[in-house]
Steps between C-alpha positions, in 0.01 A plus 500: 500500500659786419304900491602784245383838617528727207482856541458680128437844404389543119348789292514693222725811439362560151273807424315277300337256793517765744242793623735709601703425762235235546588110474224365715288417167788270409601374809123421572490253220813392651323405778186350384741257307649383833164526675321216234855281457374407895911537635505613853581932508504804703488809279699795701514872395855430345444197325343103569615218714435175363611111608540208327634174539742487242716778279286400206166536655662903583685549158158429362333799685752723353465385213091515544552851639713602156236360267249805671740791366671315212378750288652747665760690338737498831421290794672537872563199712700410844472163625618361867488151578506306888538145441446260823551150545220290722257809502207586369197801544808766509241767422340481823756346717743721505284786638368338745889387593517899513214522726551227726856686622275862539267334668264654291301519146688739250292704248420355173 
């Protein structure tokens, strides 16, 4: 058993799938992609958490994620990866690791 927490950032940079200084549009379908694909996630303010059980299952999200903008003139991405052996729910066990030594919930 092994868990891949991948943390990913990716949007457009291109005028032409931007409003703006807007990206939510694209990162929204970004999302919805992950959402249906049924892979466990947290979407954060600066990008979206998501675990896997193999490097496959998570290169595949990336690529998922790319297939939204591909038609993007110029797309922006920054990937982070946390692999762990004989673990598994990452998403949620690691805050409450956090919380457990505050002795107290931390805001989500």
């Amino acid at each position: 058993m092994k868990s891949f927490l991948l943390e990913f950032a990716m949007f457009p940079t291109s005028d032409n799938c931007r409003e703006g200084a807007s990206v939510s549009k694209a990162v929204s379908k970004i999302i919805d992609a992950i959402d249906k694909s049924g892979v466990s996630y947290q979407l954060t303010p600066m990008g979206t958490v998501v675990e896997t059980a193999t490097m496959r299952e998570a290169l595949d999200i990336i690529e998922l994620a790319y297939e939204q903008v591909k038609d993007c003139e110029r797309v922006y991405s920054s990937l982070k990866f946390d692999i762990r052996h004989n673990k598994e729910q990452r998403l949620s066990s690691k805050i409450e690791s956090i919380e457990k030594n505050l002795g107290r919930e931390v805001v989500k």
